[in-house]
C-alpha positions in Angstrom: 0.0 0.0 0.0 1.7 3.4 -0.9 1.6 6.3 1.4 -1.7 7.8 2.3 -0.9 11.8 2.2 -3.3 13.5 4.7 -2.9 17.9 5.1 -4.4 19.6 7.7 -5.5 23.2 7.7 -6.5 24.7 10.8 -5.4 27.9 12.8 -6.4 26.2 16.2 -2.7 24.7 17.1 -4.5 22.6 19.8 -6.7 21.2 16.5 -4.0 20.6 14.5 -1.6 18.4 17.2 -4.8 16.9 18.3 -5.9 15.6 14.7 -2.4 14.8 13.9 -1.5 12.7 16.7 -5.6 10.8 16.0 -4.6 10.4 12.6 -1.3 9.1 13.3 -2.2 6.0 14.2 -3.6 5.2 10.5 -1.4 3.0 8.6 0.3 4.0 5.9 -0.3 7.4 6.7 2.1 10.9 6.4 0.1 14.4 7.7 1.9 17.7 7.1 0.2 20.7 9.1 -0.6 24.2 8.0 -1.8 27.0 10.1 -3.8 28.9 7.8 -5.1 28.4 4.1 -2.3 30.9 2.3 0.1 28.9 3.7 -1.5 25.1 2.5 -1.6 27.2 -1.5 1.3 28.7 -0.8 2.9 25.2 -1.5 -0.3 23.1 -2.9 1.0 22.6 -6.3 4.0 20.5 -4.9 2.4 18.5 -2.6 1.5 14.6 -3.7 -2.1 14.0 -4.6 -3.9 13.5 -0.4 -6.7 14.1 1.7 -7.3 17.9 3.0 -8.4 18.4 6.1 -9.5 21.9 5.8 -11.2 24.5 8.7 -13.5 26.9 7.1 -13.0 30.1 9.3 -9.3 30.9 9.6 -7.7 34.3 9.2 -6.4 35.4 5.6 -7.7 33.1 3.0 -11.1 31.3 4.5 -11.3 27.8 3.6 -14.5 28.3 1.2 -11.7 30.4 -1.2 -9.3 27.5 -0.4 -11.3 25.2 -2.1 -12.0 27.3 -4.8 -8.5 28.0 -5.5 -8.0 24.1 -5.7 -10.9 23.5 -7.7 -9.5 22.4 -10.4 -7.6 19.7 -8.7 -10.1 17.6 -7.5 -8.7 14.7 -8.6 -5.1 15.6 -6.3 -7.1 16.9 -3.2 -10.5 15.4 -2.1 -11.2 18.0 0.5 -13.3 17.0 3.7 -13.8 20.2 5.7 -14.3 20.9 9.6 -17.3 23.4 10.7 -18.6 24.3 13.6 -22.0 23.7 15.4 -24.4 25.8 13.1 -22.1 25.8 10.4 -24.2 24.0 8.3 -25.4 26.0 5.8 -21.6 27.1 5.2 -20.5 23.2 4.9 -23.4 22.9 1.9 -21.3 25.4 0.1 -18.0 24.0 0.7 -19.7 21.2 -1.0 -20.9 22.7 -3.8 -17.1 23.4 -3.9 -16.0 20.0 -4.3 -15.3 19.0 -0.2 -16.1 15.7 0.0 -17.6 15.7 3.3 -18.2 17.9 6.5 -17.5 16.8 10.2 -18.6 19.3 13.4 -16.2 20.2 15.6 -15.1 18.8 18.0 -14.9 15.9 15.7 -16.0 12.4 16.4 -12.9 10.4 15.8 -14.6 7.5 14.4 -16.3 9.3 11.5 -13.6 11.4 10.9 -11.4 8.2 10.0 -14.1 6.1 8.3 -14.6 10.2 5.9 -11.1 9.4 5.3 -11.5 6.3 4.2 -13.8 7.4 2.4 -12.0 10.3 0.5 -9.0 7.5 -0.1 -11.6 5.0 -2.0 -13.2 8.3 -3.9 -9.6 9.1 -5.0 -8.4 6.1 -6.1 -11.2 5.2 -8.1 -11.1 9.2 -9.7 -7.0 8.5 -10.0 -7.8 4.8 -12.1 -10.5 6.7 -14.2 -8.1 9.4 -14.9 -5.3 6.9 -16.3 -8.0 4.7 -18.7 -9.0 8.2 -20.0 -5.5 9.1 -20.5 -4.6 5.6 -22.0 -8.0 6.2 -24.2 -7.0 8.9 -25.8 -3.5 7.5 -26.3 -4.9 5.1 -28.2 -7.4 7.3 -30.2 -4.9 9.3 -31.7 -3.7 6.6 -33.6 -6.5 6.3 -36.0 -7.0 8.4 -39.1 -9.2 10.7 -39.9 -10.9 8.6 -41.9 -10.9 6.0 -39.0 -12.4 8.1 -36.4 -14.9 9.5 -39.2 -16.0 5.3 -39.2 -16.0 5.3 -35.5 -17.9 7.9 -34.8 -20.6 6.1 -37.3 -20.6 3.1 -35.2 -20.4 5.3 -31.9 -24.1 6.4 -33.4 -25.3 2.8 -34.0 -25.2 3.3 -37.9 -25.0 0.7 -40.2 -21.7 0.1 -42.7 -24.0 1.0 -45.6 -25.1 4.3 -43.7 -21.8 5.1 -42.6 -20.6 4.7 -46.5 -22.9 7.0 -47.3 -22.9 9.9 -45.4 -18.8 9.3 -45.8 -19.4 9.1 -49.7 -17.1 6.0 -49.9 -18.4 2.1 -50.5 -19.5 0.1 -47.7 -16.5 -2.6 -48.6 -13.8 0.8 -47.7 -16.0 1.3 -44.2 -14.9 -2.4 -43.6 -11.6 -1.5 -44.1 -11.4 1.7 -42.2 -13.5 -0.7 -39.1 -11.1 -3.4 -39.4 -7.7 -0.7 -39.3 -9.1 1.2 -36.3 -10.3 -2.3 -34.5 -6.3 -3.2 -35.4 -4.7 0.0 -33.9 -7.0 0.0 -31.0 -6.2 -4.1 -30.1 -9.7 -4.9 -29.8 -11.4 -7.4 -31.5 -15.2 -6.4 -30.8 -16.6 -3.1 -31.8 -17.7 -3.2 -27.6 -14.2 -2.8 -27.1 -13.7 -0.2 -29.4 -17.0 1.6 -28.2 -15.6 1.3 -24.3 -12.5 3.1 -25.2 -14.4 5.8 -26.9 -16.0 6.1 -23.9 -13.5 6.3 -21.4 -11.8 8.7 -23.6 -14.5 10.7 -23.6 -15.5 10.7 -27.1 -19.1 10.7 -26.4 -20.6 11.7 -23.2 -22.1 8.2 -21.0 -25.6 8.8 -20.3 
């Protein structure tokens, strides 16, 4: 199991040693502390993809424009914020932001770890969809134009003899193009083909 990266961001230094020491006992597990949010994006773009810990009212930078400014990150940081009592209303709009989750301080140890374990699952799974897109794509740009034309005509369910048509070529050259593309791709069913289309996003999964 690699190392779990978890980054607490907190002004209260009694929160911070508190959460640190709890969440030292995880397994597998390496926490860096930051006392406000300017200091956490200060550094953010070096930091290895983790778990963010984040308080909401701190001085400087509040932690609703923290997780705006790492927005478009989400699959790096999977933010689960901590609020205080009343603070609901607040936590809906850090989740509108992208957090994860929202635990009340003081925080019950027991759902704090189980939100991490959480956040962990939600980022692998965003981190392994992020590489078959990536290897999609990879893939898709090895066909021709004339290939991708022909996918995109299966993609829509069309027949060879349709897609030969509105291509102006003969159905016997869409073979062709389908069997090259079906090559290139190393599939051997046109579900294959159609899967990496989809993880590349080609087309948009319903």
């Amino acid at each position: 199991m690699s190392t779990r990266r978890i980054y607490i961001v907190d002004d209260d230094y009694a929160v911070r040693t508190s959460l640190e020491y709890l969440l030292s006992l995880i397994v597998d597990s390496r926490i860096t502390c930051f006392e406000s949010g300017d200091a956490f994006l200060e550094v953010a773009p070096t930091l290895d993809p983790g778990c963010l810990l984040l308080d909401l009212h701190m001085p400087g930078t509040p932690g609703l424009q923290v997780l705006a400014a790492i927005g478009d990150a989400p699959s790096r940081f999977v933010p689960i914020v901590l609020t205080g009592e009343g603070d609901v209303s607040v936590a809906v709009q850090a989740m509108k932001l992208g957090a994860a989750d929202f635990i009340e301080k003081p925080c019950d140890h027991l759902k704090l770890i189980a939100a991490l374990e959480a956040a962990f699952s939600h980022q692998a799974a965003s981190r392994a969809a992020a590489q078959r897109k990536e290897q999609a794509i990879t893939m898709l740009e090895q066909l021709s134009p004339r290939e991708r034309d022909v996918l995109m005509g299966l993609i829509d369910g069309q027949s060879n003899k349709v897609i030969a048509h509105d291509l102006d070529i003969s159905p016997r050259t869409v073979e062709i193009y389908r069997a090259k593309l079906m090559e290139k791709l190393g599939v051997r069913s046109l579900s294959e083909a159609l899967r990496i289309a989809f993880s590349a996003g080609l087309v948009p999964m319903d």
